[in-house]
C-alpha positions as semicolon CSV with decimal commas, in nm:
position;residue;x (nm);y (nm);z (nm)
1;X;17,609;-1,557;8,406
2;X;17,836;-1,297;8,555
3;X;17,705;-0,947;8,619
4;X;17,783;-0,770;8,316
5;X;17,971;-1,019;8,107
6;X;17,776;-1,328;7,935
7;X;18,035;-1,587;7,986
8;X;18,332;-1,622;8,171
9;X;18,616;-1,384;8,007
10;X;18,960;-1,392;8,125
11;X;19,077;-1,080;7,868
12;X;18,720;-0,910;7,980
13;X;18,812;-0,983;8,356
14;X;19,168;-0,832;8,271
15;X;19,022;-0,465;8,141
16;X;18,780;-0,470;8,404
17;X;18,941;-0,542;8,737
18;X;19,350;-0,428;8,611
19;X;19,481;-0,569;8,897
20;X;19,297;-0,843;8,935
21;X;19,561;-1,111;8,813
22;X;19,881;-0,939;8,986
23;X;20,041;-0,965;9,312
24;X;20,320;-0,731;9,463
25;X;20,616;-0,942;9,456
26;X;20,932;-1,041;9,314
27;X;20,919;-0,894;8,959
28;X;21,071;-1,225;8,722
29;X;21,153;-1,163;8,347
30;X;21,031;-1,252;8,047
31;X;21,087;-1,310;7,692
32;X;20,773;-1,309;7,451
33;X;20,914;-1,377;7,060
34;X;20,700;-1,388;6,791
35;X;20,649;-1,439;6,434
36;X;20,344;-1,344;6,254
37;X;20,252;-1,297;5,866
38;X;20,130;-0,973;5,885
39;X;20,361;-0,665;5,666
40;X;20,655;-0,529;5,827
41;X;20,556;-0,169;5,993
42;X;20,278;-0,353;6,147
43;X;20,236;-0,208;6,540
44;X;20,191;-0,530;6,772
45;X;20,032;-0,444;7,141
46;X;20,069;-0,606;7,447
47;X;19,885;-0,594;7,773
48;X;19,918;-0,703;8,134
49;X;19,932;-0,659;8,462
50;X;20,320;-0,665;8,589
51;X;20,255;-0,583;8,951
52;X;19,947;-0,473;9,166
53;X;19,973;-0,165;9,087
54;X;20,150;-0,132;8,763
55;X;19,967;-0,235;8,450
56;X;20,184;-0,254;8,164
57;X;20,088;-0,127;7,785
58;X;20,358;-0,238;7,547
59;X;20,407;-0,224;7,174
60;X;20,630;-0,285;6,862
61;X;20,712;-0,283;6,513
62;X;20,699;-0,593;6,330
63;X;21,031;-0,644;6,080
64;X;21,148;-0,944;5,886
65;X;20,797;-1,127;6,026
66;X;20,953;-1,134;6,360
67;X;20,802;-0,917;6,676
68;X;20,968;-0,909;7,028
69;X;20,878;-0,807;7,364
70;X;21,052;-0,853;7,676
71;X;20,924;-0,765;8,050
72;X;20,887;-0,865;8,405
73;X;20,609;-1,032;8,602
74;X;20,550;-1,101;8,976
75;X;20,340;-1,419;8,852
76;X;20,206;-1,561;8,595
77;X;19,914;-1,332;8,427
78;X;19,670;-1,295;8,142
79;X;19,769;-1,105;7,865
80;X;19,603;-0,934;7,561
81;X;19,828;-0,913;7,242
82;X;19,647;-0,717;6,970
83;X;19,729;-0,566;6,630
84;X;19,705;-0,214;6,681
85;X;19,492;-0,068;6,967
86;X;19,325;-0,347;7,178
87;X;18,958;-0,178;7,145
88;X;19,002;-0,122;6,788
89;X;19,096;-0,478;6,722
90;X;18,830;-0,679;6,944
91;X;18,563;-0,636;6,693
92;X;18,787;-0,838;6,415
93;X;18,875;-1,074;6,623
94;X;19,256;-0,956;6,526
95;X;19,379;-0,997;6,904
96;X;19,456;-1,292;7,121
97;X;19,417;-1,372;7,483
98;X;19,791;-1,540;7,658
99;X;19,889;-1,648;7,982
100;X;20,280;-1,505;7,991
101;X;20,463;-1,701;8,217
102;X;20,820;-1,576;8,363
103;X;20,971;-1,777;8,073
104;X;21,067;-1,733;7,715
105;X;20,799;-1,746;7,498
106;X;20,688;-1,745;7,106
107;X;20,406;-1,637;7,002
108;X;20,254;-1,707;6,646
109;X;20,016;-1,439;6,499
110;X;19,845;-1,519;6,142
111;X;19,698;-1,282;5,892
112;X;19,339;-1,379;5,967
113;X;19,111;-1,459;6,234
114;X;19,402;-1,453;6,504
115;X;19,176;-1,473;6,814
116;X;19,139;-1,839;6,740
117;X;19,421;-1,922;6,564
118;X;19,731;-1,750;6,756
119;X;19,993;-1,999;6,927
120;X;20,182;-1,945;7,250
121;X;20,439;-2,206;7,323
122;X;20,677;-2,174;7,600
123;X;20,418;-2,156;7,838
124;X;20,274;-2,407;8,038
125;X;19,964;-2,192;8,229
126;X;19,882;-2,081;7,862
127;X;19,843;-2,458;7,786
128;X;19,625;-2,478;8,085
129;X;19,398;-2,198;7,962
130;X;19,392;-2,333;7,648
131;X;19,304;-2,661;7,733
132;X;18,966;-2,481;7,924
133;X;18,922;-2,299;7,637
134;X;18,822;-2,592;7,450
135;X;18,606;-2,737;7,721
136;X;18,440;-2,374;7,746
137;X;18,443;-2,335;7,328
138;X;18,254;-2,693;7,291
139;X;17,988;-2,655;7,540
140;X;17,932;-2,232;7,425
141;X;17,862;-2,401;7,059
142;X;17,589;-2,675;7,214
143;X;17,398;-2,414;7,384
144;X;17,404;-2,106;7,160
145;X;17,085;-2,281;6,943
146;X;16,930;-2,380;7,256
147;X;16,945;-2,051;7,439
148;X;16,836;-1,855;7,050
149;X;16,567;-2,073;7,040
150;X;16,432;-2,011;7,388
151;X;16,426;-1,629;7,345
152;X;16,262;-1,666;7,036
153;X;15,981;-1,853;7,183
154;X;15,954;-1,590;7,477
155;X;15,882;-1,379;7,205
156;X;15,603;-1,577;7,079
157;X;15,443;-1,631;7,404
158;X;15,497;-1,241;7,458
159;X;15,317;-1,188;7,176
160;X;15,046;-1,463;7,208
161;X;14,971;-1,337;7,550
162;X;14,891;-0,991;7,400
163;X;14,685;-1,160;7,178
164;X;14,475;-1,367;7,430
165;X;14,596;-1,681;7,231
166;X;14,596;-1,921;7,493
167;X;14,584;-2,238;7,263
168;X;14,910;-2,115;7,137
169;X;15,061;-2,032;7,438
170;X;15,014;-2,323;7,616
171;X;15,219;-2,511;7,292
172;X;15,507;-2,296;7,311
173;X;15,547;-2,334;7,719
174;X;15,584;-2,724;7,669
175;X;15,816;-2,630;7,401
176;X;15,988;-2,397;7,619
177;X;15,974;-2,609;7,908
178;X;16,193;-2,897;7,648
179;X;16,492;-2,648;7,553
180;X;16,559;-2,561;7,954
181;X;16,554;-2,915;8,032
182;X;16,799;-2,956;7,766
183;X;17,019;-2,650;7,875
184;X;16,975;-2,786;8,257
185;X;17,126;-3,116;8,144
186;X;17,450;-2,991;7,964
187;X;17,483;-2,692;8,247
188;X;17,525;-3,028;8,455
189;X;17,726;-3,172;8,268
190;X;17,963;-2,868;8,232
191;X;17,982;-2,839;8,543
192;X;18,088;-3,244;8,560
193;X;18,347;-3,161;8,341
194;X;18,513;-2,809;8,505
195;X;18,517;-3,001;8,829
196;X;18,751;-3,314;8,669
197;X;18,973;-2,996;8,487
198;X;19,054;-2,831;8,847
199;X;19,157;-3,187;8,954
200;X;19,379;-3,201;8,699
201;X;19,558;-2,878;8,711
202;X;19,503;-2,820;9,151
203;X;19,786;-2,561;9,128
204;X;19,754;-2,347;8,854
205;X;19,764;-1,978;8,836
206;X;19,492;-2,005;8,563
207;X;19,269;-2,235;8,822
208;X;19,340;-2,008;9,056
209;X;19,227;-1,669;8,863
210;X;18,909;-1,909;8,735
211;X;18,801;-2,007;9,105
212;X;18,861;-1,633;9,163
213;X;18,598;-1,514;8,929
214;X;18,236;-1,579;8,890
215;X;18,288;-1,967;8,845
216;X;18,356;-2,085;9,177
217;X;17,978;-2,015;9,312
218;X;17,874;-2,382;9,217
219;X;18,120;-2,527;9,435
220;X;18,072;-2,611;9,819
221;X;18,188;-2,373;10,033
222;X;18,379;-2,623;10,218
223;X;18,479;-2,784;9,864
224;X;18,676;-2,421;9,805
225;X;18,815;-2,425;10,159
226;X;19,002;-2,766;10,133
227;X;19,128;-2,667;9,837
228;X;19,268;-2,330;9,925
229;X;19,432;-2,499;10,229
230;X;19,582;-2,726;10,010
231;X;19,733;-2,450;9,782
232;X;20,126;-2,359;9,836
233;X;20,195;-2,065;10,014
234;X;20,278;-1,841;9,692
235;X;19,943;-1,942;9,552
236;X;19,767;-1,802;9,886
237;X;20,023;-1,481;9,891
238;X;19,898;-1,395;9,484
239;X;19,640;-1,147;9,403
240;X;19,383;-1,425;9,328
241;X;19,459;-1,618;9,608
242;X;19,367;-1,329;9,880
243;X;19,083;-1,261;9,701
244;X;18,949;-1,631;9,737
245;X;19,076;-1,615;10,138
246;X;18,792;-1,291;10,099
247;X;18,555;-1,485;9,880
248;X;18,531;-1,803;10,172
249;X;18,508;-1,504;10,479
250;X;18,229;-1,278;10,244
251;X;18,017;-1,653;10,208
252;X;18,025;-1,730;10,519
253;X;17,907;-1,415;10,588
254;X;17,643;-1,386;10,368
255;X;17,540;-1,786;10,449
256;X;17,162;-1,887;10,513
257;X;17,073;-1,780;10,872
258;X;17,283;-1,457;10,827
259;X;17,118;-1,090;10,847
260;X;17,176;-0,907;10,534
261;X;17,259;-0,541;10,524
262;X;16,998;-0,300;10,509
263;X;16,952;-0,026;10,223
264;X;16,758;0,234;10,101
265;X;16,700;0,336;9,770
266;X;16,423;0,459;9,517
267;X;16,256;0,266;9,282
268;X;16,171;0,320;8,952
269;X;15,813;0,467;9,016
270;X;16,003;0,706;9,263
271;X;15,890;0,555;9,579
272;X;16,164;0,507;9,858
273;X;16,217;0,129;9,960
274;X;16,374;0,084;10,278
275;X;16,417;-0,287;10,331
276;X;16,412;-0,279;10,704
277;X;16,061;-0,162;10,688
278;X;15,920;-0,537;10,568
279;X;16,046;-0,669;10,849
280;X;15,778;-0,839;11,085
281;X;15,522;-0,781;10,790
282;X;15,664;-0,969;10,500
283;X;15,912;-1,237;10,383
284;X;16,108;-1,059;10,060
285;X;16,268;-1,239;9,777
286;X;16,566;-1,014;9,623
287;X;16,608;-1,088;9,245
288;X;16,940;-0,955;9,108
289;X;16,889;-0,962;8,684
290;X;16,989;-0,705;8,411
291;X;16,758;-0,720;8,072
292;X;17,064;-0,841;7,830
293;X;17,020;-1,134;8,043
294;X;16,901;-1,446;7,904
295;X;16,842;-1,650;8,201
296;X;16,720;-1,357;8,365
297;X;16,438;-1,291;8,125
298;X;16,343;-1,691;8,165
299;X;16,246;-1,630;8,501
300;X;16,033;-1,348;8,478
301;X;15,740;-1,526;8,407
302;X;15,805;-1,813;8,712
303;X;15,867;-1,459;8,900
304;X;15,477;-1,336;8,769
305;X;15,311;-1,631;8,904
306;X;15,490;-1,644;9,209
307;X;15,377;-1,264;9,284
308;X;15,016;-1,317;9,194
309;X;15,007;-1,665;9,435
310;X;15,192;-1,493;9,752
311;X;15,181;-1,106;9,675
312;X;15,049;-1,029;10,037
313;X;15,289;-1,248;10,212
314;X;15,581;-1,185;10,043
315;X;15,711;-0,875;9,838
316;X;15,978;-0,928;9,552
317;X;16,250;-0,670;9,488
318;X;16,428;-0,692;9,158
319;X;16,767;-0,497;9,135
320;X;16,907;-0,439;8,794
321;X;17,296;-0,503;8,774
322;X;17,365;-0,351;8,436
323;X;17,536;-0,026;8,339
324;X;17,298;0,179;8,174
325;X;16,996;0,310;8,346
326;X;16,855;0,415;8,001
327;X;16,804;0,032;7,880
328;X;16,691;-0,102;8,222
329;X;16,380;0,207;8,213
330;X;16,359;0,084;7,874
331;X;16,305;-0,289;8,011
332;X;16,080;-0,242;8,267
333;X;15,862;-0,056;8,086
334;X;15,850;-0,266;7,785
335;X;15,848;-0,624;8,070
336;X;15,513;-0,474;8,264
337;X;15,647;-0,638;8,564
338;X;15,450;-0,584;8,857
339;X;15,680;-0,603;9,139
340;X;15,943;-0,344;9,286
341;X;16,204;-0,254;9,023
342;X;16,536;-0,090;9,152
343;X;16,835;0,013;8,928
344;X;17,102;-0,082;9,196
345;X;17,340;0,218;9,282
346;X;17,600;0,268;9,559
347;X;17,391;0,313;9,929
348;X;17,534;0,080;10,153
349;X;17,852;0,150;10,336
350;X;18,156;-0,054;10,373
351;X;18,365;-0,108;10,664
352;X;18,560;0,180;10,589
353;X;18,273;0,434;10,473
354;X;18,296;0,374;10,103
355;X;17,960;0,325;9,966
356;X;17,870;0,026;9,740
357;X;17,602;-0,119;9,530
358;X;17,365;-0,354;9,672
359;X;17,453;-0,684;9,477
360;X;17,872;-0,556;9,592
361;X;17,747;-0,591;9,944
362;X;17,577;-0,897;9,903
363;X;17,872;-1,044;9,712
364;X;17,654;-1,094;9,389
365;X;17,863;-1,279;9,113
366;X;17,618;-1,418;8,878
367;X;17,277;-1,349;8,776
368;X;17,020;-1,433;8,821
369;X;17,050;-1,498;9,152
370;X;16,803;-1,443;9,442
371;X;16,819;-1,508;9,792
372;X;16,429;-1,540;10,009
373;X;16,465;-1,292;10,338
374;X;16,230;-1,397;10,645
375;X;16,028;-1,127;10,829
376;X;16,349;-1,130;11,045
377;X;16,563;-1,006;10,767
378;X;16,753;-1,353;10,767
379;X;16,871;-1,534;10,474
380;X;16,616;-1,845;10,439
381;X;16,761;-1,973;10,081
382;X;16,996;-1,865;9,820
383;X;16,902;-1,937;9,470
384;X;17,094;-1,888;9,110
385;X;17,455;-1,963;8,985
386;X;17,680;-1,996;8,727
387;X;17,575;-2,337;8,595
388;X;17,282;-2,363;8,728
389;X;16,911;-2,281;8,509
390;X;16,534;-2,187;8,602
391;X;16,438;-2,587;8,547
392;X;16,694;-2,644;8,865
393;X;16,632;-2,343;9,101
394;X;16,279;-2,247;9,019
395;X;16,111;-2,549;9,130
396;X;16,321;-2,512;9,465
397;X;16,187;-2,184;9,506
398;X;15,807;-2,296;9,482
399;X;15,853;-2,577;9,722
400;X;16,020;-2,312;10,009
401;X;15,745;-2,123;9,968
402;X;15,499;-2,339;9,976
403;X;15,682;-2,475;10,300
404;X;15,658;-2,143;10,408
405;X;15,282;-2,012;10,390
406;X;15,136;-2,401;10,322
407;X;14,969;-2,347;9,958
């Protein structure tokens, strides 16, 4: 899961990070025409980023069920096309996500339900995207139940527990215990079938801005290397492609063996935690989560046991991710966990003097994820992932420690 966002969002990616899909460059034209069944007056809005630093808001009338747009790009680039004001028209699905291409385009938009049912033609990264779509659209259906049923019976155990009902407990856990094997074996399987769709489309702009986001942490770090060295030079030169040049320098950076930055910060019970000060006196596991989290909250109680079994040798640090300090006080105190909680802010300094948050520095894409410090501050193990689930990693985790302090 990436921080903030529950599943990989190209049009969420786009209002987040503006600049994320644009290069400085070459500016190449355009043509987007469209046709569309809504009434003539109706104001059509489009979206993108046109350079680095110019992000382009466009709009226009629709007359005689025709709309038209024309621009310039430096590459190919997500789009949003909306009717009316993008934010208003999210929540009725009445806006579309489009790869625009420096090509002429058309665009269908129908009367109802246009998020799923709008058609680009004209471009061939849109057919790309669209293509993952339906990977991403198939595999989002198969796991919805699953992941619905699984925080349903967290609740049940939740409340069981309360209730001193072991009997009942212990039924729901091998329940539990079914469903994450379940969403372990199509998160593999997903993952089987993303890595045959970047084989199939090695140069793509939409690849490129996918490998760029939170989905490339499954991949070997040498996997992502070969591949950028493979990658023609205006693929390296984009936007996406630096910031996959920065992703391969920030992992080896961060890989196990490496020191990790120290910070200071206060907790939610007020106390300071300076991580420095557990070195020579305890290994630490840092837990990044946020409580809207699904696969966050399935950990909790693996993350409960673990503290009661190695509480004096190791301390665990969780450090909330989301945006609102509000719901994460409201979390903790309705979780009773019994480890540090942090609410991660901006304390550790960049290169340049800039402070950043904690899971920034650590180059955090997903969450959960967790990485197991030595008494040396060293990075022993790295644990989490975009496809990956608590039936994979958690196991993992009790066999390093274990390893470690041999029970």
């Amino acid at each position: 899961m990436r921080k903030s966002i529950f599943f990989f969002s190209p049009f969420l990616l786009l209002f987040s990070f503006p600049c994320l899909f644009a290069q400085q460059g070459a500016c190449k034209s355009f043509t987007l025409q469209g046709t569309t069944q809504w009434p003539n007056g109706t104001t059509i809005y489009l979206q993108y980023a046109a350079t680095l630093t110019k992000f382009v808001t466009d709009s226009c009338k629709v007359v005689n069920q025709s709309f038209y747009f024309k621009g310039c790009i430096a590459e190919p680039v997500m789009a949003s096309c909306s009717i009316g004001p993008v934010m208003n028209a999210i929540a009725s699905n009445e806006y579309c996500d489009i790869f625009l291409s420096p090509a002429t385009m058309h665009l269908t938009l129908p009367k109802n339900n246009v998020y799923y049912n709008a058609h680009l033609t004209g471009s061939e990264e849109d057919s790309i995207f669209n293509a993952y779509r339906r990977i991403e659209a198939r595999y989002k259906a198969l796991l919805k139940p699953l992941r619905d049923s699984i925080l349903f019976y967290q609740q049940i155990i939740q409340k069981a527990a309360h209730e001193n009902n072991t009997s009942l407990i212990a039924v729901y856990r091998s329940l539990l215990q079914q469903l994450q094997e379940r969403v372990h074996l199509f998160n593999r399987s997903e993952k089987t079938d993303d890595s045959l769709f970047i084989l199939q489309h090695p140069f793509s702009y939409f690849i490129l801005s996918w490998l760029a986001s939170a989905k490339n942490d499954w991949m070997p770090l040498a996997t992502i290397e070969k591949m950028y060295a493979s990658f023609p030079d205006d693929l390296k030169k984009s936007k996406n492609g630096k910031m996959i040049a920065q992703y391969i320098a920030n992992e080896k950076k961060f890989a196990v063996g490496n020191t990790v930055p120290d910070f200071t910060i206060t907790d939610v019970k007020g106390n300071t935690i300076h991580l420095a000060a557990y070195k020579q006196q305890q290994y630490v596991l840092l837990e990044f989560g946020a409580s809207y989290c699904l696969p966050c909250r399935q950990i909790e109680p693996y993350l409960k046991n673990i503290d009661s079994l190695y509480r004096n040798h190791l301390a665990i640090i969780s450090i909330s991710t989301e945006e609102s300090a509000a719901d994460w006080h409201r979390w903790v105190e309705h979780a009773n966990l019994p480890w540090i909680q942090i609410f991660d802010q901006p304390v550790i300094k960049k290169d340049g003097g800039q402070l950043q948050k904690i899971g920034d520095a650590y180059q955090i894409v997903t969450i959960p994820s967790m990485l197991l410090l030595d008494k040396q501050g060293c990075i022993v193990a790295k644990y989490g992932g975009y496809y990956t689930s608590p039936i994979a990693y958690i196991p993992a985790l009790k066999q390093q420690l274990h390893a470690i302090f041999e029970y």
